[in-house]
C-alpha positions in Angstrom: 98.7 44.3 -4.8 102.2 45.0 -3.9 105.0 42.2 -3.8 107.4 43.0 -1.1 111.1 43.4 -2.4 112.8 40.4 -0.9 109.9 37.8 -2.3 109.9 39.6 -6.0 113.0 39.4 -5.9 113.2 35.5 -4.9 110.4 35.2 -7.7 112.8 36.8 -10.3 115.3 34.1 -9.8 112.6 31.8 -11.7 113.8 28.8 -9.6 111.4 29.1 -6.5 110.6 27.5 -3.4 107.1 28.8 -3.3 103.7 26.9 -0.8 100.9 28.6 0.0 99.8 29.2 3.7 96.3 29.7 5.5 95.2 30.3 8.3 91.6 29.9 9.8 90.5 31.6 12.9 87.2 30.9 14.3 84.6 33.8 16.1 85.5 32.1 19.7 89.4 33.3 18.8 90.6 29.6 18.1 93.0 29.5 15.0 94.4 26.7 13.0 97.2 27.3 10.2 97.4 24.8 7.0 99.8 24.8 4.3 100.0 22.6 1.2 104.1 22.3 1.5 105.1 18.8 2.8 106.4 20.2 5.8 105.5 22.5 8.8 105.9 26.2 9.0 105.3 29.1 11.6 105.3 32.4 11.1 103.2 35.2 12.9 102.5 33.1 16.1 101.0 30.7 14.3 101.8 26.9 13.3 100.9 26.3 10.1 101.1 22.1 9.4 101.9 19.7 6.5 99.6 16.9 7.2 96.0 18.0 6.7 95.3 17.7 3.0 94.2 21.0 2.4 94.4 22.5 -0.6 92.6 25.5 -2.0 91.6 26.8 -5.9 93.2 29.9 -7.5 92.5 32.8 -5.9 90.2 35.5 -7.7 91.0 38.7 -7.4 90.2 41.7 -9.4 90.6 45.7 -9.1 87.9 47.6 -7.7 85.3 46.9 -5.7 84.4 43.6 -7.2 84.2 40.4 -5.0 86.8 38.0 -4.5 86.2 34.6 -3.9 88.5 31.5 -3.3 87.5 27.7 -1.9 89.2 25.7 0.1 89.1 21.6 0.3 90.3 18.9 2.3 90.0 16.1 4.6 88.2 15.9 7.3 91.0 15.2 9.8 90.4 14.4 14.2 93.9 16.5 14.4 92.7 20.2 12.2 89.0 20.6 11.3 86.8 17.8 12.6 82.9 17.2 10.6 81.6 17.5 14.5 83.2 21.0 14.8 81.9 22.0 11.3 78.1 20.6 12.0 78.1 22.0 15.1 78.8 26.0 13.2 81.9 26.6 15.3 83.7 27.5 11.5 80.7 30.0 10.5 82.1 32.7 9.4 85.1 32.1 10.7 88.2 34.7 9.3 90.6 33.4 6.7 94.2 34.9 5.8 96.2 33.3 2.8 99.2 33.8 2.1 102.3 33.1 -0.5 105.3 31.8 1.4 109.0 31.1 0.0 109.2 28.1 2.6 112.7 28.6 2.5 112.5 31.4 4.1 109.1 32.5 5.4 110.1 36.0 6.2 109.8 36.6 2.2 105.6 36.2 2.1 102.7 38.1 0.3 99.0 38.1 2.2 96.7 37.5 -1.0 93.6 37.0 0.6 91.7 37.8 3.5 88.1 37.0 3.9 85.9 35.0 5.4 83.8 31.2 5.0 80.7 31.1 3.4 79.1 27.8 2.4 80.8 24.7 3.9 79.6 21.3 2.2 80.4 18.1 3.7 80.7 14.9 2.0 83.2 11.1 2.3 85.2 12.4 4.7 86.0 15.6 3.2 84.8 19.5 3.3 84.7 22.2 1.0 84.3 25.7 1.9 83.6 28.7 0.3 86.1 31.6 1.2 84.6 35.6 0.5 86.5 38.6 0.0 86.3 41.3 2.5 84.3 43.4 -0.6 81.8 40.6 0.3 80.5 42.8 2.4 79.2 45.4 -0.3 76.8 43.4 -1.8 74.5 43.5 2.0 71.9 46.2 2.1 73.1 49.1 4.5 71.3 51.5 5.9 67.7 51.8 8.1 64.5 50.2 7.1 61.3 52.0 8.2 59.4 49.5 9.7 57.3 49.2 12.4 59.7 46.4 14.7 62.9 47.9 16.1 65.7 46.5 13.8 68.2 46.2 17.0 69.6 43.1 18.5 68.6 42.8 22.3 71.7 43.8 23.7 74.0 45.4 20.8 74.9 48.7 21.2 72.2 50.4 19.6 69.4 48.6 21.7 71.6 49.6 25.1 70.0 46.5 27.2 72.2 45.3 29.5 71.1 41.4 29.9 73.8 41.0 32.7 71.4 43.1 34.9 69.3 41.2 37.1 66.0 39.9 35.8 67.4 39.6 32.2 69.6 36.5 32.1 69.7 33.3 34.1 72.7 31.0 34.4 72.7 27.3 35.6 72.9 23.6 35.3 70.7 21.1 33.2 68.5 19.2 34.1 66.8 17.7 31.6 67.4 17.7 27.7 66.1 16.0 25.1 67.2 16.0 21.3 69.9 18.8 21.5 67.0 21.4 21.4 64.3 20.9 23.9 65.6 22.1 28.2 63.1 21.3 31.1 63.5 23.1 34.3 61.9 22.1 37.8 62.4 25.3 39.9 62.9 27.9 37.2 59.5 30.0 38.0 60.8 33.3 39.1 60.5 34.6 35.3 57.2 35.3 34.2 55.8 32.7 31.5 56.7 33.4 27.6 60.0 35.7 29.1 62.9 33.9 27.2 60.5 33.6 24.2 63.1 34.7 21.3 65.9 35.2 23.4 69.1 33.3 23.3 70.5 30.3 24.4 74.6 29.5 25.1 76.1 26.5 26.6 78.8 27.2 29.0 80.7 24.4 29.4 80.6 20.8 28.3 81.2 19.3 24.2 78.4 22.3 23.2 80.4 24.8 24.7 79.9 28.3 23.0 76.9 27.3 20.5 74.3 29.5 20.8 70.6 28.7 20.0 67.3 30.8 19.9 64.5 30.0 21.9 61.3 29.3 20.2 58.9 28.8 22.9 59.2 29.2 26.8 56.4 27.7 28.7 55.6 28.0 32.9 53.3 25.3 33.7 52.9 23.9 37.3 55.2 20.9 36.8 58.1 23.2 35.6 59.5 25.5 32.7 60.2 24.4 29.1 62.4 25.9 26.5 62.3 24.8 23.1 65.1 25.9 20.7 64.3 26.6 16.9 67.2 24.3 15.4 69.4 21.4 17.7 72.5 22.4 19.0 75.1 21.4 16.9 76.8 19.0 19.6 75.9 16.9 22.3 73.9 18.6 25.6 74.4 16.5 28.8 72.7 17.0 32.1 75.2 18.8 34.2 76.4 21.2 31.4 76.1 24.7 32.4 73.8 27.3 30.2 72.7 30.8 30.0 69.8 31.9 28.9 68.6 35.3 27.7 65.2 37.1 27.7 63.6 37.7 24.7 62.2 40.9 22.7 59.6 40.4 20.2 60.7 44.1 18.7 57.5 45.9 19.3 57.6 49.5 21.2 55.3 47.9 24.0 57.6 45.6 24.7 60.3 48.0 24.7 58.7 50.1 27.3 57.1 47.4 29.7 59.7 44.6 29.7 63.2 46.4 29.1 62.1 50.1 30.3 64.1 51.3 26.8 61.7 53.4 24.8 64.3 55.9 24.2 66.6 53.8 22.0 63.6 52.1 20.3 65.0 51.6 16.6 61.5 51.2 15.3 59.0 53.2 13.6 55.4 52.4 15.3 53.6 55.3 14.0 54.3 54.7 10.6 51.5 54.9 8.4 50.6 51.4 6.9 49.9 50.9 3.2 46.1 50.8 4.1 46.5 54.5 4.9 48.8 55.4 2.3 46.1 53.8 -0.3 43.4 55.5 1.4 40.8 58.6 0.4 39.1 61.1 2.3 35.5 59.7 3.2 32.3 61.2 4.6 32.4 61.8 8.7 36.2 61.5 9.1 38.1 63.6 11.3 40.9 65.7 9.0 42.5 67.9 11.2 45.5 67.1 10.5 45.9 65.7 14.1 47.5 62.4 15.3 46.1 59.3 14.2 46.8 57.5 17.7 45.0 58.0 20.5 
């Protein structure tokens, strides 16, 4: 890591007027900028304020392509980060820029971390977070898996689904809710029974707005439609609030070609022989022709 001229320099001088600076912005673009000096600063666009009681740990840093890793505490505050915005997920893996600042004069500053939150734990009034390096990102598998399920997200780009195209998405009001994670609908019956079954769920507006949810079962009955989330939203639901939700895709190549017409981007491997074949042996009356073994 290079210092830059003006701030070695200052830091030569060995009387300093050093702070550190952070700032946090979350996946719906909202940022927020801390510092642990006892008064304001702004740099890059971006405020970063005195009065939150953040602090954070050394930073850990090595050569290489080893990890670095930080963490980050403070106080729950109504005015920065707010327990109901952290329960609700809206700081998941949210970016996070640090930087050493002569507050004196904040053009002379060194970015020493960039990364993202990991694990945030909550306790009295206060949160602790855990910050990773951007070489975080080497220890995740990479590459495909032969499997039989696609491995795409419905909708990314190597699935190709447009869910804004009619029949793939609906968009509307609430009507009834019950405990953050369970949506009943009177008139929804123009999709076929089980069709949001895995999809996704985002609220639109209200004190959910931009949590998402998956749907764990989608039920047509006579009186109505049900969708039931796997986990409750991380913030109050109220009649009124406008969703979207998103049809599902169990992964299988069937599905693929029935529901989505989108057998040619397929990212699964359906006529891969299982370990029951692979185990196998030649036995008396078996066809060996070396033809396909799907009819």
């Amino acid at each position: 890591m290079t210092v830059p001229e003006q701030l070695d320099a200052h830091l030569q001088t060995g009387a300093t007027t050093l702070c550190r600076a952070w700032a946090v912005t979350r996946l719906d673009g909202q940022t927020y900028g801390f510092t642990d000096h006892d008064r304001a600063l702004a740099f890059d666009g971006i405020e970063f304020r005195a009065d939150t009681g953040l602090a954070a740990s050394a930073i850990m840093q090595a050569t290489g392509l080893s990890v670095d890793n930080t963490e980050a505490m403070g106080v729950l505050s109504d005015a920065a980060l707010r327990e109901e915005d952290i329960r609700a997920g809206r700081f998941d893996g949210a970016g996070v820029r640090a930087w050493l600042v002569n507050w004196n004069d904040v053009s002379q500053r060194m970015l020493q971390f960039r990364g993202s939150m990991g694990e945030i734990k909550r306790a009295n009034g206060a949160f602790q977070a855990e910050l990773r390096g951007l070489t975080e990102a080497l220890n995740q598998p990479m590459g495909r898996v032969y499997q039989t399920p696609c491995s795409a997200v419905l909708g990314d780009k190597a699935c190709g689904v447009d869910l804004n195209a009619a029949g793939y998405s609906h968009e509307g009001a609430v009507e009834i809710v019950e405990d953050r994670k369970l949506f009943r609908f009177t008139a929804l019956d123009n999709f076929d029974d089980r069709w949001f079954e895995g999809g996704r769920v985002r609220l639109l507006s209200g004190a959910a707005e931009g949590l998402m949810g998956v749907v764990k079962n989608d039920r047509l009955a006579g009186d109505g439609r049900k969708v039931e989330l796997w986990e409750k939203l991380g913030a109050a639901v109220a009649v009124g609030d406008m969703i979207r939700i998103e049809a599902g895709c169990d992964k299988i190549a069937a599905t693929c070609r029935l529901k989505f017409n989108n057998i040619l981007n397929f990212q699964g491997f359906p006529h891969i022989p299982g370990e029951d074949w692979l185990m196998g042996y030649p036995a008396e009356g078996q066809i060996l022709d070396g033809g396909s073994l799907f009819e």
